[in-house]
N, C-alpha and C positions, 0 to 999 in steps of 0.2 A: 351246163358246164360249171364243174363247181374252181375254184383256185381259193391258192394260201401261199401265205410265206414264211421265211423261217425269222427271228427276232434280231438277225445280228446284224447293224446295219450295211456295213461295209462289204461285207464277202456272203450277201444274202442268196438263199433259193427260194425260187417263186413256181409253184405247183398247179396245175391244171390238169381235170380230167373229167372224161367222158365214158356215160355207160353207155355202153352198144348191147343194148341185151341185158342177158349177165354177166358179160364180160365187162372189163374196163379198161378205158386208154387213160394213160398217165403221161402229162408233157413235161420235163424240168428242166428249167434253165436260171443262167444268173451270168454274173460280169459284165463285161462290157461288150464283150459279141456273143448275146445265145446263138446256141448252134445245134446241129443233130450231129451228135459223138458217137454216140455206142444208144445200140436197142436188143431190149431185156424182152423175153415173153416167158411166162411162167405158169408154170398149171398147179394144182391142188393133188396133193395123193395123203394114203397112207404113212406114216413117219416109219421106214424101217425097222427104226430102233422101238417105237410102239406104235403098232397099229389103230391103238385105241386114239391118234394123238395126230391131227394134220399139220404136213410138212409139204416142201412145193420140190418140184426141179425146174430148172431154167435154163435155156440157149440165149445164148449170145454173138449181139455182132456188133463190132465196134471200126469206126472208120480210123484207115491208116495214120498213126500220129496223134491218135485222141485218146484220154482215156477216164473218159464218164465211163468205161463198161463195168468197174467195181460197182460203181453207185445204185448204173441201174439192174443190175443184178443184184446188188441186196435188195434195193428197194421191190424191185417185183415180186423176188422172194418171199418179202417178208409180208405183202399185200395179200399173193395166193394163199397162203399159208392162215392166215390173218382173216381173213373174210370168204376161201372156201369156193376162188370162182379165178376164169384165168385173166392173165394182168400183163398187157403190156407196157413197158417204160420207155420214152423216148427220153434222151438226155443228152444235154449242148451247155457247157461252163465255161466260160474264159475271162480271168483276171492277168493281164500283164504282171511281171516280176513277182510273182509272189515268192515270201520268204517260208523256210519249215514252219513257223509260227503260224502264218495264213491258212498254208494247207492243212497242220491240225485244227484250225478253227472250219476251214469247209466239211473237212471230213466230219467234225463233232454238227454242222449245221445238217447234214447230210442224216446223221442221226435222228436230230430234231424234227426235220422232216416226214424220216419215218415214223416216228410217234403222231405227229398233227394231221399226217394222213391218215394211219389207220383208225385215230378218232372220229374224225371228220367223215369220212367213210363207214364206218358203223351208225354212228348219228343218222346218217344221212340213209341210207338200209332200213333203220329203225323206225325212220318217220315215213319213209313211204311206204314199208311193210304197214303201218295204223294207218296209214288213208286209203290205204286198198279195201 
């Protein structure tokens, strides 16, 4: 099981995931009570607009009152899409009082995350693909 986090300290996302197969499960959480909000599952296809070009689609489901469901709907997106295999996201955030300031710095860590995972996740492909 690999894990990451994002660099900002106060409104941080902490990343975990496991391959079942060629699939992968992805855990995210952060504040002060992780939680399960909303779960992304995402598969790999064709892009529409160019076939030559992979693009994902993804269901969702997000519990009453929560809503990690953008997050982790981008992020599974952007994993299938990304690495070519399907991707669940489970995702649980809570920061008490946050100001619109906050929530643009989660949503831009949110970001972040997706960058350091699909890194982290190709690396990690690459080097067990050479020890095979």
């Amino acid at each position: 099981m690999g894990a990451l986090s994002t660099s900002a300290p106060r409104l941080n996302l902490d990343a975990r995931w496991l391959w079942a197969g060629g699939d992968l499960l992805v855990l995210v959480t952060g504040g002060q009570r992780p939680h399960l909000g909303a779960v992304a599952m995402a598969a790999p296809r064709p892009s529409l607009a160019d076939p030559e070009t992979t693009s994902a689609t993804a269901s969702v489901f997000c519990y009453p009152g929560h809503k990690e469901d953008e997050l982790a709907k981008a992020l599974a997106l952007r994993l299938a899409s990304g690495l070519g295999v399907k991707v669940t996201v489970a995702a649980g955030a809570h920061w008490d009082d946050l100001s619109g300031d906050d929530i643009a710095q989660v949503r831009a860590n949110a970001l972040e995350l997706e960058d350091l995972l699909l890194s982290a996740l190709r690396a990690e492909r690459a080097e067990d693909r050479g020890a095979a």
